[in-house]
N, C-alpha and C positions, 0 to 999 in steps of 0.2 A: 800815823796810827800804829799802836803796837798790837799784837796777841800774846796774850798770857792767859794761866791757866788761873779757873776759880779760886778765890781764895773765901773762907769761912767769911768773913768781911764783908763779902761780896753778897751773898746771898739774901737779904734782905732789898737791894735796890734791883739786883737780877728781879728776881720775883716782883716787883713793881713794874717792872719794865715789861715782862712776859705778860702782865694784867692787863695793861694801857693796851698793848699793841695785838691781844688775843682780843678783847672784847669789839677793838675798831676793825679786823680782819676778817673774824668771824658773825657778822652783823647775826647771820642767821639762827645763831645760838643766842640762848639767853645768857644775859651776861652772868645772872646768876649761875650757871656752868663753872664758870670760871673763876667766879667767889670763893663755891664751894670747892676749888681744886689748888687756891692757895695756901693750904696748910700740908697738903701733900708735898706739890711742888717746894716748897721751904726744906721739909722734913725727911723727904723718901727720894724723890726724884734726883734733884740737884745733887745732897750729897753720895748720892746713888751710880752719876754720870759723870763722863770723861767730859767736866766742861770749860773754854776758851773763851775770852772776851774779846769784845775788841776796845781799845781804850785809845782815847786820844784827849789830853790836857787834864789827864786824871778823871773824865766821864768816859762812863760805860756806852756804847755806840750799839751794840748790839753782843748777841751769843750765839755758842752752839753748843748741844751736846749731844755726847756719843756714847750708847750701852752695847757695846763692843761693836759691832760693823750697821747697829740700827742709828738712823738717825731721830734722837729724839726731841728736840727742838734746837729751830735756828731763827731768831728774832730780834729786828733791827729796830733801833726807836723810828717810831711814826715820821717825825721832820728828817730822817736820815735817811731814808729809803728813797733805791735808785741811785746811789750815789759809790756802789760797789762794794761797800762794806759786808752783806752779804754772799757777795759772791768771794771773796778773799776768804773769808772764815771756810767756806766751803773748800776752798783751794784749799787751805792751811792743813783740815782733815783728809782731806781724799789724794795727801803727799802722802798721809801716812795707814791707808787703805786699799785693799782692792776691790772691794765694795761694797754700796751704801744700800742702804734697803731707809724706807722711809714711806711713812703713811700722812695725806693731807688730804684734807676737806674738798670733793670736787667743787662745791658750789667757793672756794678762796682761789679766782681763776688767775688771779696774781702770781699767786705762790706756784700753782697748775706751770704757769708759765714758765716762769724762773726757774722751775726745775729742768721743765723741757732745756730752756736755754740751755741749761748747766750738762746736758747730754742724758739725765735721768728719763728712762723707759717706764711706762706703764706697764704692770706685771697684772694686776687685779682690780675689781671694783668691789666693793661689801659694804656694808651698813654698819656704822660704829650704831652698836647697840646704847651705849649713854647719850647718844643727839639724835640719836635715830636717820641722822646724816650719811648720805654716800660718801667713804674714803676711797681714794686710790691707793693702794699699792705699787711705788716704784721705786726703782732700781737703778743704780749706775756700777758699771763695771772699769776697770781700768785697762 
């Protein structure tokens, strides 16, 4: 598996990929949320963010991206998860960090997880005003 950075190319299957694996992680949202968030994500976000693939036999594995020390999305294909790919991508950034800030959905207890795993702290709880959903606020330091 390699890591490289996004390329113009890329963004059409990225954005597929972030749909598939946001609508199956986030059950509690409607998917319609995340319809309406693929013209963004395409247009503002991606080319917006510092983002890395991970690519193995020329398929995209998963991403992540970074709006200077926030983490703004990290998402592995649905069949790929569990298998370290996100935690590598994560390695990959936080070589070149000394720290992450990152907001995720309390009720996606997976992801809750994974970050604990990954040494990230809980800093806050709030209400994303667009799902009316409790986020966490946290934090990893180097």
């Amino acid at each position: 598996m390699e890591i490289r950075k996004l390329e113009s190319a890329d963004i059409k299957d990225v954005v597929e990929l972030w749909y598939e694996v946001s609508i199956k992680a986030h059950s509690f949202i409607s998917p319609d949320y995340w319809k309406e968030n693929k013209v963004a994500m395409t247009e503002i976000y991606l080319p917006n963010s510092e983002t890395f693939l991970a690519i193995k036999d020329r398929k995209i594995l998963g991403f992540i991206s970074m709006a200077d020390n926030y983490l703004a999305a990290i998402f592995v294909q649905t069949n790929m998860q569990g298998l370290g790919i996100g935690k590598k991508l994560l390695n990959y950034i936080k070589d070149k960090r000394e720290t992450i800030q990152l907001k995720v959905y309390k009720k996606n207890t997976d992801s809750v997880q994974f970050y604990k795993r990954q040494d990230f702290k809980v800093l806050t709880e709030e209400v994303d005003k667009s799902t009316n959903e409790i986020e966490l606020l946290m934090e990893w330091n180097n």
